[in-house]
C-alpha positions in Angstrom: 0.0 0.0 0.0 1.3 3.2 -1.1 1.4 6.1 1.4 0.6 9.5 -0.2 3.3 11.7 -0.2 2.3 15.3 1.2 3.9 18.1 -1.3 6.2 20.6 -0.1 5.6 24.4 -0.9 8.8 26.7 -0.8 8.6 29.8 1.3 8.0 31.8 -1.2 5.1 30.4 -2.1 3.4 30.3 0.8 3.9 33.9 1.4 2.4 34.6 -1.9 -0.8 32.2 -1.1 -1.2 34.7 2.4 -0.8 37.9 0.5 -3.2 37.0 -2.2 -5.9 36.5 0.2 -4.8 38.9 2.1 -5.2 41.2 -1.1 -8.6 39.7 -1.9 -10.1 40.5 1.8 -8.7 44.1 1.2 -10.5 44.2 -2.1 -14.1 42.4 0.2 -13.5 45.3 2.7 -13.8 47.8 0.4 -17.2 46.5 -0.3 -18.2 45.7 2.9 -21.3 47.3 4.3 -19.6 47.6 7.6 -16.5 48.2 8.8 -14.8 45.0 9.0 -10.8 45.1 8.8 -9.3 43.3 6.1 -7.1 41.1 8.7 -10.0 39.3 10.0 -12.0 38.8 6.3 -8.5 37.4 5.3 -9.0 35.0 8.4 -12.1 34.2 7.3 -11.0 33.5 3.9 -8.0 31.3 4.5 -10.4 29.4 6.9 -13.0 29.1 4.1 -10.7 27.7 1.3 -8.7 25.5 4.1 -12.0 24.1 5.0 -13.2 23.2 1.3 -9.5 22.3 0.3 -9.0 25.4 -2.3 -5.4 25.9 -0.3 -4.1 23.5 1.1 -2.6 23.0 4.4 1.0 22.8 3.4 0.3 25.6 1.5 0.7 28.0 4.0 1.5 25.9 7.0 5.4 27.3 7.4 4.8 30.7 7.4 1.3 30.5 9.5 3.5 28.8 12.1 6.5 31.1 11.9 4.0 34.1 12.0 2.2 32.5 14.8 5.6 32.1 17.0 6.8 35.7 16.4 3.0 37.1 16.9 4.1 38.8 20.4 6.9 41.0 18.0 4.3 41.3 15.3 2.1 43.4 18.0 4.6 45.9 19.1 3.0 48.5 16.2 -0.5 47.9 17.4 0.9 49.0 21.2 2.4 51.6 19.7 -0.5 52.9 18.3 -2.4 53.2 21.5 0.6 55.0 23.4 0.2 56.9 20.5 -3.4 57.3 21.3 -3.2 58.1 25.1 -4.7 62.2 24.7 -7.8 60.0 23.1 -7.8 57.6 25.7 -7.4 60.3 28.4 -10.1 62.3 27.5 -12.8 59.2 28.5 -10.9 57.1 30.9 -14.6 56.4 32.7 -15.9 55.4 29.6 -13.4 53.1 28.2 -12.7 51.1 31.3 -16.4 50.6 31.6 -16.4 49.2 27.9 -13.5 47.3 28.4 -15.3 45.6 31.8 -18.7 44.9 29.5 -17.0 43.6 26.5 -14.8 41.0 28.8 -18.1 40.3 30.8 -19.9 39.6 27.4 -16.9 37.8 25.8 -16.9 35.3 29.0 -20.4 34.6 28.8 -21.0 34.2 25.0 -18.1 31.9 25.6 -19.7 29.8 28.6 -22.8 29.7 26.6 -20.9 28.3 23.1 -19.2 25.9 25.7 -22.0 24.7 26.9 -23.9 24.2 23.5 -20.8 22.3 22.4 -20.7 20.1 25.2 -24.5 19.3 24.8 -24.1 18.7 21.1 -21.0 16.2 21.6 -23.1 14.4 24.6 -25.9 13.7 22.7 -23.3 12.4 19.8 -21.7 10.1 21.9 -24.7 9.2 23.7 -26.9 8.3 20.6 -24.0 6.5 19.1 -23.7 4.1 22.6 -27.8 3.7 22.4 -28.1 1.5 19.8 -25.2 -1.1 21.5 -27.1 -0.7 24.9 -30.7 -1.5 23.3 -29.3 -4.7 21.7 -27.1 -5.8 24.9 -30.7 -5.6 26.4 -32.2 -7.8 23.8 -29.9 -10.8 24.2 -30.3 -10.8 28.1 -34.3 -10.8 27.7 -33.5 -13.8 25.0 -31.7 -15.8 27.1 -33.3 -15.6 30.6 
């Protein structure tokens, strides 16, 4: 039996699959009725043609992995940015802490409730799977008692 060899993609080309989608969700932004930054359509992209096998994993798996490693130096700008922004931030310290406090309360609680509707969803999986090899168990004891 022949194992299927997985292809290799050189750097270079895996940095030119990223910045083509990344060029295509700039392209979707533009005509996006809301604001929506072109970094998280381009997530949403990649994760789209992943999922359906237009790109393939080893595609873009090296540089996804070495941009994933360095992510802590690849934020630095975005801190800049809000030092940059502290006469903004200082004009509505009230406000913005109290939006900071209900966003994190809303992110925990959409994410106990996803949580939850996972863990439902994969119970009754596994539980309607073991049925059908309880009910027959059941059978063959009635059969031969």
């Amino acid at each position: 039996m022949k194992q299927k060899e997985e292809k290799t993609y050189s750097f270079l080309h895996q940095v030119l699959v990223i910045a083509a989608v990344l060029f295509v969700s700039s392209i979707i932004e533009s005509f996006m009725p809301i604001p929506m930054p072109a970094s998280v359509i381009g997530l949403v992209l990649l994760f789209v043609l992943l999922c359906t096998g237009v790109i393939k994993l080893g595609q873009v798996e090296r540089v996804g992995t070495a941009l994933t490693n360095n992510i802590g130096f690849l934020f630095v700008p975005a801190g800049i940015s809000v030092v940059n922004s502290l006469d903004i931030i200082s004009a509505s310290p009230i406000f913005i802490i109290g939006l900071i406090i209900i966003s994190t309360i809303l992110l925990l609680v959409c994410t106990g409730f996803a949580s939850q509707i996972i863990m439902r969803v994969t119970t009754k999986d596994d539980v309607t799977a073991a049925a059908p090899r309880a009910k027959s168990k059941v059978k063959g004891a009635h059969l031969h008692g």
